[in-house]
C-alpha positions as CSV (number, residue, x, y, z in Angstrom):
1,X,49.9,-2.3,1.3
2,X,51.3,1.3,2.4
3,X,49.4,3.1,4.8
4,X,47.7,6.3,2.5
5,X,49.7,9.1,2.7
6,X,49.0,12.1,5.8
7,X,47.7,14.5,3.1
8,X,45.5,12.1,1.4
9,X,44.0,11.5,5.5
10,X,44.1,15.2,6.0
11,X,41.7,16.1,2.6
12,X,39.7,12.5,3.1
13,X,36.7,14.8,5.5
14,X,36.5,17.9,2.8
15,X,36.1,15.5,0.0
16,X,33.4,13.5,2.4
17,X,31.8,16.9,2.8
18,X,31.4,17.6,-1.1
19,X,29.7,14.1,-1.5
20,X,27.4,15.0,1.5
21,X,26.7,18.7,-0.1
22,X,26.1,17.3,-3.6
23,X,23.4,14.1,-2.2
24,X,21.7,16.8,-0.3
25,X,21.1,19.3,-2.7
26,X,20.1,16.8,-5.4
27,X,17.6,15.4,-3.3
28,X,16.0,18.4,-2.9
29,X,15.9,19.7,-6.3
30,X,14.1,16.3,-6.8
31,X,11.8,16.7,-4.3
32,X,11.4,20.5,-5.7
33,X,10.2,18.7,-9.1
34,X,13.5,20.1,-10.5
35,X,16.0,17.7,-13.1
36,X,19.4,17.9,-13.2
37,X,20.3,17.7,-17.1
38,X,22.2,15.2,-18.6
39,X,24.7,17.5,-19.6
40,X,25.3,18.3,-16.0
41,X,24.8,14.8,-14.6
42,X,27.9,13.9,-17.0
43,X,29.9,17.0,-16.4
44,X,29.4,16.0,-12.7
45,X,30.6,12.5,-13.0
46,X,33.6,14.0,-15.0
47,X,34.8,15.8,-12.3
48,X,34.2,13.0,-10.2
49,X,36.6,11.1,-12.2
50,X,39.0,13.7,-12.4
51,X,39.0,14.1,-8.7
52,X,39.3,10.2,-8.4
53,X,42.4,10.3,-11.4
54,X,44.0,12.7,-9.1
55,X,44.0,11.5,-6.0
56,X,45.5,8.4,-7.6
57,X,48.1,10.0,-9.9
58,X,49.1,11.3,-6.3
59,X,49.1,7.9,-4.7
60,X,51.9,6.7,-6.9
61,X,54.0,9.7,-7.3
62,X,53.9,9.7,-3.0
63,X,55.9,12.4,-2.7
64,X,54.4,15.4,-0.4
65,X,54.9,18.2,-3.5
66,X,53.0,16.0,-5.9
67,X,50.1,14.6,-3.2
68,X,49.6,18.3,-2.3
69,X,49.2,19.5,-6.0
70,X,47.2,16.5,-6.8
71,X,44.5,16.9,-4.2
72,X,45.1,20.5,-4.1
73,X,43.9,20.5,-8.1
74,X,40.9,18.0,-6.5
75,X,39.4,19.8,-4.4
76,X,39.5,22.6,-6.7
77,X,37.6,21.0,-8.9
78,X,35.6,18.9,-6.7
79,X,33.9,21.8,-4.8
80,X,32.2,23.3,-8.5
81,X,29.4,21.0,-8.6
82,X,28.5,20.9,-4.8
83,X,28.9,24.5,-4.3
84,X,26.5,25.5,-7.3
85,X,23.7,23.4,-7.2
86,X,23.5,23.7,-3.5
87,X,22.8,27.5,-4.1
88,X,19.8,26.5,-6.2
89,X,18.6,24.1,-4.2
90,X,18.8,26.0,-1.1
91,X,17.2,29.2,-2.9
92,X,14.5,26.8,-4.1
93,X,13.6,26.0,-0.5
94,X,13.7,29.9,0.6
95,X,10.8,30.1,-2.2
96,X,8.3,30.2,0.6
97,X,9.9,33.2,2.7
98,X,9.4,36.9,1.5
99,X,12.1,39.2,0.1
100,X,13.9,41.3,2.5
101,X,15.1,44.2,0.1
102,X,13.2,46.7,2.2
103,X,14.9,45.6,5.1
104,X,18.4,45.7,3.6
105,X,18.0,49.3,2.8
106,X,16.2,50.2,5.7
107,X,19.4,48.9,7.5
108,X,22.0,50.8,4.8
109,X,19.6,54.0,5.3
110,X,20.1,54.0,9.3
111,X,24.0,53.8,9.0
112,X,23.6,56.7,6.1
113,X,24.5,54.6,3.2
114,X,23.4,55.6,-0.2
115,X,23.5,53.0,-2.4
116,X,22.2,55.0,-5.1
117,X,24.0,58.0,-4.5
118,X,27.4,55.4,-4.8
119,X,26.7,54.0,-7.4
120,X,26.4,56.8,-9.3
121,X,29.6,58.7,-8.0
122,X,31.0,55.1,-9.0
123,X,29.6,55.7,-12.6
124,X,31.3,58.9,-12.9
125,X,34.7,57.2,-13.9
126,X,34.1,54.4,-16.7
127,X,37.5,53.4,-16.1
128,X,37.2,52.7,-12.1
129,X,34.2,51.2,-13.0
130,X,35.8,48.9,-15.6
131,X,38.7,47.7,-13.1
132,X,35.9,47.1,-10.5
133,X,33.9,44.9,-13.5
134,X,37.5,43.1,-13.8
135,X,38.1,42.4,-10.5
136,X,34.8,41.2,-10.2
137,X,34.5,38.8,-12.7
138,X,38.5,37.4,-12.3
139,X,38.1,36.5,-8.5
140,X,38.1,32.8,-9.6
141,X,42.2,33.4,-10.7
142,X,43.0,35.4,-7.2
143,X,42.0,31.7,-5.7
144,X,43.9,29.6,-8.3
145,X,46.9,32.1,-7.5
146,X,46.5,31.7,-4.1
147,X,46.4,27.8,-4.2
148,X,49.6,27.9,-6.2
149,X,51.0,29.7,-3.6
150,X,50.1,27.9,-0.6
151,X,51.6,24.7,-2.8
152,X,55.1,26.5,-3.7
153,X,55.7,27.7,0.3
154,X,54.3,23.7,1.2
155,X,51.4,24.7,3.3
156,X,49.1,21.9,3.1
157,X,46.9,23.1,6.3
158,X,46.4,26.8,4.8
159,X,45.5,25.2,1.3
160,X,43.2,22.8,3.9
161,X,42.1,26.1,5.7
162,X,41.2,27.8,1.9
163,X,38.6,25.0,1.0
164,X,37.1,24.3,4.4
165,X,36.6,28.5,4.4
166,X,34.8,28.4,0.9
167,X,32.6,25.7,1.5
168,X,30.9,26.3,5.2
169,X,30.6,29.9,3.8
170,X,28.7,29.2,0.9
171,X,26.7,26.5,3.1
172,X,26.2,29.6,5.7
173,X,25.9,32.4,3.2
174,X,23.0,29.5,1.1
175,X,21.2,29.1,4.6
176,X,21.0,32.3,5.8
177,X,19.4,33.8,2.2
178,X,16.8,31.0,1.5
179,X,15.7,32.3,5.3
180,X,16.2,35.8,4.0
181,X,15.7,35.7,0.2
182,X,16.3,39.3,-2.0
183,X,16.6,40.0,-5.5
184,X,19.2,43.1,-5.2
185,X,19.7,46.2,-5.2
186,X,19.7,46.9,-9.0
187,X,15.9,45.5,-9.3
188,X,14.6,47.2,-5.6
189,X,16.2,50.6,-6.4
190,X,15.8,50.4,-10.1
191,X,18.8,53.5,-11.0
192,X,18.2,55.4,-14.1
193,X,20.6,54.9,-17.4
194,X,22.2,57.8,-16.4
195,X,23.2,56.7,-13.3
196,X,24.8,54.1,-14.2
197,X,25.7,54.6,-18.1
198,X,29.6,53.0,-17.6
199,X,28.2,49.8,-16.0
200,X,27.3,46.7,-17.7
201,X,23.3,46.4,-18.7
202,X,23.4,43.4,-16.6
203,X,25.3,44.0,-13.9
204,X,23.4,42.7,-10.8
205,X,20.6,41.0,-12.8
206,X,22.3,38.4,-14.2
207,X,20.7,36.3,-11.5
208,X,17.4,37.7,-11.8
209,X,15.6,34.7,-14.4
210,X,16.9,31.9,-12.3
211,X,16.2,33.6,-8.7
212,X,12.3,34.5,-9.6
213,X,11.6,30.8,-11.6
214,X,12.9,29.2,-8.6
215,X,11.0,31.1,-6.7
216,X,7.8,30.8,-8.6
217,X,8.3,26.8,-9.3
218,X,8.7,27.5,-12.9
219,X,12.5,26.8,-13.1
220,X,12.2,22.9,-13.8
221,X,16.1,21.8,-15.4
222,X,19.2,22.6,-13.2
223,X,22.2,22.7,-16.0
224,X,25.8,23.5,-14.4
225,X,26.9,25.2,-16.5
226,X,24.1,28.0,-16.7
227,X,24.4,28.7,-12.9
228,X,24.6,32.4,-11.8
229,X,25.3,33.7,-8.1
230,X,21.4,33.7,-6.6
231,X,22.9,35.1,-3.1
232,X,22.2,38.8,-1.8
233,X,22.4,38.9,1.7
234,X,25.6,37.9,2.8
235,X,27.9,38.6,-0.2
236,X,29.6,35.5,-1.1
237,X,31.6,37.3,-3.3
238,X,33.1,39.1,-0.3
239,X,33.7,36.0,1.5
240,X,35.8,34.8,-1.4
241,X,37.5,37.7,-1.8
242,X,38.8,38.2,1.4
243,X,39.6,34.1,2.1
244,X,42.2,34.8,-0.1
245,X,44.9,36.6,1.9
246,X,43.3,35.3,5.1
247,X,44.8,32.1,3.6
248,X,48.1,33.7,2.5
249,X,48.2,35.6,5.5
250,X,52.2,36.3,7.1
251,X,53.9,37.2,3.7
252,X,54.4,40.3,3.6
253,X,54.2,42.1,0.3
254,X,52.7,39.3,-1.0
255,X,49.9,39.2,1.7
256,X,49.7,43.1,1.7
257,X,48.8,42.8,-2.6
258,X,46.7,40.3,-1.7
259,X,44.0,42.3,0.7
260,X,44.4,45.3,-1.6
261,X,43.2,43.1,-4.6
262,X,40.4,41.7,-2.3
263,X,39.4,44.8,-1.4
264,X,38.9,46.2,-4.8
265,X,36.5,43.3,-5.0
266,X,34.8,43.7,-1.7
267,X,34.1,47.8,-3.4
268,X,33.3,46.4,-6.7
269,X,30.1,44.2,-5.8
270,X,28.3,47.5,-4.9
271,X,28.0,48.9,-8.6
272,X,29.1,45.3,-10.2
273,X,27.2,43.1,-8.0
274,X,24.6,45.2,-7.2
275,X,24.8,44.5,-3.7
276,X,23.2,46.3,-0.4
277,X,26.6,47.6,1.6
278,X,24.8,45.6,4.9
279,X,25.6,42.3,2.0
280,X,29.3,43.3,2.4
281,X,29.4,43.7,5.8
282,X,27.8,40.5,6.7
283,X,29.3,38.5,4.3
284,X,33.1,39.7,5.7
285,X,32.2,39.4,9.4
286,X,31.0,35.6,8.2
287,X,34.5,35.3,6.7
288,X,36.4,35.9,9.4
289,X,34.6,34.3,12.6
290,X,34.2,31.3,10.1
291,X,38.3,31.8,10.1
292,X,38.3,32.1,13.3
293,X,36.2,28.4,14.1
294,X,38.9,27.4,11.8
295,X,41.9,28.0,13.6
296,X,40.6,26.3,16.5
297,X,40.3,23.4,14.6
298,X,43.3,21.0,15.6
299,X,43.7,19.1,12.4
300,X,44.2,22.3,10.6
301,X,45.2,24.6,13.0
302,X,47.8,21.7,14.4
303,X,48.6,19.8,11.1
304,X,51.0,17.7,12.5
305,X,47.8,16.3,14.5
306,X,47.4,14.4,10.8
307,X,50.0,15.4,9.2
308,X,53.1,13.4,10.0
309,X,55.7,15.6,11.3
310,X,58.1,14.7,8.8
311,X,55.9,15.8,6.0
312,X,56.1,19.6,7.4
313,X,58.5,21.5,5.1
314,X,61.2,23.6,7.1
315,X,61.1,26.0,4.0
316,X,57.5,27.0,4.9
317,X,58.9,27.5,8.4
318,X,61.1,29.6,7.2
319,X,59.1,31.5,5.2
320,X,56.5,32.0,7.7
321,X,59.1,32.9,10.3
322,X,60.6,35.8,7.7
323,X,56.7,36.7,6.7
């Protein structure tokens, strides 16, 4: 029987940690008196299956292009489930903290932020405001393009890097808020429909039905595919945002187009995601000291510590070396 492959050993502790995140947060929904739906429980087990199909699809096809698209499309869609119903069950359990709104702006106040006052500067230019809406809502394809990426240059320890970022920062990010819970912005400051007349009715709310019946013990059915973002304080969006040319960082144009689109996303959850700017701030100094525990990682930050050196592309050598 031939030994599994070094990217299949590589991916084995990230696909350990979904099953880990996923049996945790179930258990306490459960013990929170909430369901998971059947709908869910089956989508769930679909993915599961996918994930499983994947991994074997790259078993036989061995070579290290097709094991690292394979497990790269895995842990893509591995990470779904875990990652959204460990936000619930985490908010569930900061249920018995109070909000910290006041505190949030209290803090933007002493730095001379005005949240309202930006917003409706924002508001002043419907068609800024609809390439911020854009950019908010599309962050899910600057990760798919980033993955693709990482597979064309061969750089199965960034593409290990990317997942390992987004999980411990949503497991952070989901800690952190059930210990210091907030609704928003848009509810605490409640603007005027003049101030923001070019934004979406329910921009910054959307999470507002979930976040209070959870909070209350009234939300009773967890259904994946109703999920909203429940997270103020840090901005999760942030941290996805700005993983993403972390990740492709040492490319030049490319990287440079990359932080300018994250960016734009970092700006946009003010008036999109009706976030405090303090939200911002803490969710991109999470990103990058979580980046930074990264690199010091050896199996990620020294692949060929797993990854058999044979398996290391001298194309993505060359590409870094030219970056």
């Amino acid at each position: 029987m031939p030994a599994p492959h070094p990217y299949l050993r590589a991916f084995a502790p990230l696909f350990a940690m979904y099953a880990a995140m996923l049996a945790a947060a179930v258990a306490i929904l459960t013990l929170r008196g909430i369901s998971v739906s059947q709908g869910s429980a089956e989508s769930m087990a679909l993915a599961a299956a996918l994930v499983a199909g994947l991994i074997g699809l790259g078993c036989v096809l061995r070579s290290d292009l097709a094991m690292l698209a394979t497990l790269t499309s895995a842990a893509f869609i591995g990470m779904i489930a875990p990652l959204s119903i460990l936000s619930y069950a985490l908010t569930s359990l900061g249920a018995v903290f109070p909000l910290q709104d006041q505190l949030f702006a209290s803090i933007d106040g002493f730095f001379q932020l005005d949240w309202l006052a930006t917003v409706s500067f924002l508001n002043g230019s419907p068609l800024l405001i609809a390439a911020l809406d854009a950019s908010y809502h599309y962050t899910i394809f600057g990760m798919i393009y980033a993955l693709v990426f990482l597979n064309v240059v061969r750089l199965p320890e960034r593409v290990l890097e990317f997942f390992w970022g987004v999980v411990l920062t949503c497991l952070i990010v989901g800690l952190v808020a059930a210990l210091l819970p907030a609704v928003g912005a848009y509810p605490y400051y409640a603007p005027s429909q003049e101030a923001r007349s070019a934004i979406a009715a329910d921009a910054g709310v959307w999470h507002l039905g979930d976040f209070e019946a959870l909070r209350n013990r009234t939300f009773v059915l967890f259904e994946l595919n109703k999920t909203e973002g429940l997270v103020t304080f840090p901005s999760f969006h942030t941290a996805m945002a700005l993983l993403i040319p972390l990740a492709m960082r040492g490319y030049g144009l490319v990287t440079a187009a990359a932080w300018v689109v994250a960016l734009v996303v970092v700006v946009s959850t003010i008036p999109i995601g009706g976030h405090y700017f303090i939200d911002v701030v803490a969710g991109a100094a999470l990103t990058f000291l979580t980046m930074a525990g990264l690199a010091r990682v050896q199996w990620i930050k020294n692949p060929e510590v797993v990854l058999s050196p044979a398996t290391m592309p001298q194309a993505a050598s060359q590409l870094r070396g030219s970056g």
